[in-house]
Each structure stands twice: as C-alpha cells, then as structure tokens.
N, C-alpha and C positions, 0 to 999 in steps of 0.2 A: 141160170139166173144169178147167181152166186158170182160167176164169171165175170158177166156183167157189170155189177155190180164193184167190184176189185177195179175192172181197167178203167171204169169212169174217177173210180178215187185213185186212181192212180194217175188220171188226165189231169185231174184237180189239183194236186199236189205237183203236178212237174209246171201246169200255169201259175200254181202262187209263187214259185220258189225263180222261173224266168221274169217274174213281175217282175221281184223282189232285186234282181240282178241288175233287169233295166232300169229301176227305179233310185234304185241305192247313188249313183253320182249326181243326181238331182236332188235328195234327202241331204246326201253328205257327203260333199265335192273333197274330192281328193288333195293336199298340201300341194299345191305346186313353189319349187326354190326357187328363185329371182335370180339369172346371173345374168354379170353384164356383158360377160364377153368381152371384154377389154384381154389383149395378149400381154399388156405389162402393169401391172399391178402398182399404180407409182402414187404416192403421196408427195405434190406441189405444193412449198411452204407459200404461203402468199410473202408479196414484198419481194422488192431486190437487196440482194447483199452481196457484201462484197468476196467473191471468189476469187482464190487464193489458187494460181496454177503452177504444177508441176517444174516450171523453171524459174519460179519465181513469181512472177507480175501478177498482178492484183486487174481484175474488171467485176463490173458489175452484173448481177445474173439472178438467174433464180435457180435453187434447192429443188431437190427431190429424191427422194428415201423410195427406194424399192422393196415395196412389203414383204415381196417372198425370204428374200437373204439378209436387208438391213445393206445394200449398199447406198452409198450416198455419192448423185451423180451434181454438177452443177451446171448450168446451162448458160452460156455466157450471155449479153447482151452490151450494147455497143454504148446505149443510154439508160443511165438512173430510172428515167420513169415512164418507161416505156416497157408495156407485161409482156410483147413480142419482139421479137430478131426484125429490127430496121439496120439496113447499113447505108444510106446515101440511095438516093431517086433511082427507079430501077421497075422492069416491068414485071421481073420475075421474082417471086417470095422468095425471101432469106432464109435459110435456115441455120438454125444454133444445133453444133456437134455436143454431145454429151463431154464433160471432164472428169475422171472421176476422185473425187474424193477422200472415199474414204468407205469405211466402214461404222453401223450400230452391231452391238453385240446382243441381238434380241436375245436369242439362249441364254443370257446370265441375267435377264431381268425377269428374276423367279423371286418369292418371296423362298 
C-alpha cells in the first residue's frame, strides 16, 4: 500500500513539472533578436554630393560609411537629382561601381 502510494506521487510530480515545461513558452515567451540579414552593413547619407575621385574629377553621388570598419565608399551618379545610376535610355539597369574615399576613425571616438 505504501508502494502505491509513492509512485502515484511520484506520477503526480513528473505531470506537474512536464506541465510546467510545456507551458512556460506560452507564460513567458523566450527574447527572440531581430537581424536583418543584410551581408553589408552600410549607412547611405541621403542627398547627392559631390565626389571627389582618385584622379581628380569631381561628379555627383551618394556617400556611404560601412559600419563594420568606418570605410567611406561613394557611389557616382551621372545626375544631381536623381537617388539612382541613369546613364542615357537603355533596357538594361545601370549600375554605379563603389569609389572609395576614405576612411572614419570609429576607435578614437571614445570619450
């Protein structure tokens, strides 16, 4: 009787504690982090400005700072105010080759 007794409490105690398990992410759902998946981490300044290339000559483009390193690429464009690569009527999309600039010195902007 004593036996008995023991493996019923002990039935008891293994279904509150499976309850307990299946119930806990329904109580209190786990942190899930957001990422985007993106493979290059770029900050695009809005606006065209004007990019300054490597032999000289000046066009117009747009900025972008690479988060990971602080390199700064710029992205030519052919027109002032146009946010994408047009070059003259064409069936196939332009694309703008990176230039790069330059560098930010993230590591020394510590207090």
């Amino acid at each position: 009787m004593k036996l008995d007794w023991f493996v019923k409490s002990l039935l008891v105690v293994i279904a509150v504690l499976v309850a307990i398990v299946a119930f806990r992410p329904v109580v209190q759902p786990p942190t899930v982090m957001a990422q985007d998946g993106s493979p290059y981490p770029l900050h695009i300044e809005q606006g065209m400005v004007s990019l300054r290339k490597s032999d000289g000559t000046t066009t117009w483009g747009k900025v972008a700072v690479d988060m990971r390193n602080g390199d700064v690429w710029g992205f030519p464009m052919q027109a002032q105010n146009t946010p994408y690569p047009v070059y003259g009527p064409s069936e196939t999309p332009k694309v703008s080759h990176p230039v790069y600039l330059g560098k930010m010195a993230f590591s020394e902007a510590v207090r």
